[in-house]
C-alpha positions, 0 to 999 in steps of 0.5 A: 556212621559205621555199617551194621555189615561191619560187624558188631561192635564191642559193647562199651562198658558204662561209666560210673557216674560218680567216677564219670565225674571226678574224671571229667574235672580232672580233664577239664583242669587239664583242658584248662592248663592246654588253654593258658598254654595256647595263649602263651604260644600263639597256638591254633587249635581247630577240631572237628567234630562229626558223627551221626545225627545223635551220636553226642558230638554236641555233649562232648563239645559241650564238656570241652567248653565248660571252663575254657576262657570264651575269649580264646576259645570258641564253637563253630555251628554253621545254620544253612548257606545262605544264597550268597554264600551258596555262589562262594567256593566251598570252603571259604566260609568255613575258612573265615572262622579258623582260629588265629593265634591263641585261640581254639575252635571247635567246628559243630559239624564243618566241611564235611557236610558236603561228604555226609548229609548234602552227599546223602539228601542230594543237596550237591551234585556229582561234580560238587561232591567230586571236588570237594574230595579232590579238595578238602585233603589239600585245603587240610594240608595247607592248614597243617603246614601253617601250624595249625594243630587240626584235629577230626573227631568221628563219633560212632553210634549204633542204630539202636541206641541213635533210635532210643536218644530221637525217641527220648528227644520227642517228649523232652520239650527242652530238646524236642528242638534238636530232632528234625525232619533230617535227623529222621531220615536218618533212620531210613537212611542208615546204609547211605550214610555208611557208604558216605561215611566210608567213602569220606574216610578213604579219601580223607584219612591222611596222616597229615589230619587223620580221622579218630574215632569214638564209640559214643554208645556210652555218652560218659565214655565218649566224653572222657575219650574226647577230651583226654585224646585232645589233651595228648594231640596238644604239645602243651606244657603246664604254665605256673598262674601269675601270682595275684596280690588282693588290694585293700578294700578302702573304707566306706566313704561315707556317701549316702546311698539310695534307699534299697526301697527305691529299686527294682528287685527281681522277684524272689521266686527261689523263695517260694520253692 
């Protein structure tokens, strides 16, 4: 969300794709090696991930996920509050999904909607946005002192290239669903949303849970950064795996089976391809 006023940002060389790749899983074996350590230790990891609209906080989230255990691991994408957790405090439904021991939680988007879209669309009022910035260093403090290793992405997009990814969004019938009628205000809305964005960042920039930004102009780029920086806010330690003995496959017993011909298969369309 960083203003156009600020100065032109240095332009992001673009990965190879071929290095891109070999990379990325490179770091998503470290991500691995993070996870079993997390396990071990009764670790809780919980990272933010905010941004512009179409800034690719959901491709990074993506990579970050892909080989991760989901029974430890899991994201966090709020829809709307709904009436009744309209009339609770603020944080509290955000709270009831932080991790517990072992486990990691990415948060597609948290409490920061309040500084950022409800601040700009006018969906909370003056006294509300107050609050939740007297509040939410506080409530992150309380979190880090409880051992829990908070992280806060911001992913940094240019206006042209955020331009360029809805436009592509409109024709592609597989992501036409991510380009909403907020999503396009967006555009027209540009410099309100870097006025939140820095007045978030004043408040909310404590050493304590820093925020850490991310050019995301190069999509690879952003992703490789992501996870190498999340690896080095982690004190793991790489865990030799438990042994694995494969057991004899007994022999057939002998039992008759039901002709194949007495099933259901799935058609073979792979085969007229």
């Amino acid at each position: 969300m960083a203003s156009k006023k600020q100065g032109k940002k240095q332009k992001t060389r673009r990965v190879d794709k071929q290095k891109y790749e070999q990379e990325l899983k490179r770091l998503q074996v470290e991500l691995v090696s993070m996870q079993q350590w997390v396990i071990a230790a009764d670790a809780r990891i919980l990272v933010l991930f905010e941004g512009r609209d179409a800034a690719g906080k959901g491709g990074a989230i993506k990579r970050v996920m892909q080989y991760l255990n989901p029974r430890h691991a899991r994201v966090v994408a709020l829809p709307q509050p709904t009436e009744r957790e309209k009339g609770q405090w603020y944080f509290q439904r955000y709270i009831e999904r932080l991790p517990t021991k072992g486990e990691i939680v990415l948060m597609d988007r948290s409490w920061y909607n309040r500084a950022g879209v409800e601040r700009v669309m006018g969906y909370c009022t003056e006294e509300e946005y107050d609050r939740f910035l007297a509040q939410a260093p506080v409530v992150e403090q309380m979190l880090v002192d409880d051992g829990i290793i908070l992280v806060k992405y911001w992913y940094s997009v240019s206006d042209t290239e955020q331009e360029k990814r809805f436009r592509s969004r409109l024709n592609d019938p597989m992501r036409r669903w991510k380009l909403s009628d907020t999503d396009l205000l967006s555009i027209t809305k540009w410099e309100d949303y870097s006025q939140a964005k820095d007045a978030m960042f004043d408040v909310t920039d404590r050493a304590h849970a820093p925020w850490w930004s991310i050019n995301s102009d190069d999509k690879r780029a952003a992703r490789l950064n992501t996870i190498k920086h999340l690896l080095s806010q982690v004190p793991y330690d790489r865990l030799d795996p438990d042994e694995v003995d494969f057991p004899e496959r007994p022999a057939p017993a002998g039992t008759a089976r039901p002709p194949l011909e007495e099933l259901r298969f799935v058609p073979d369309h792979a085969a007229t391809l």
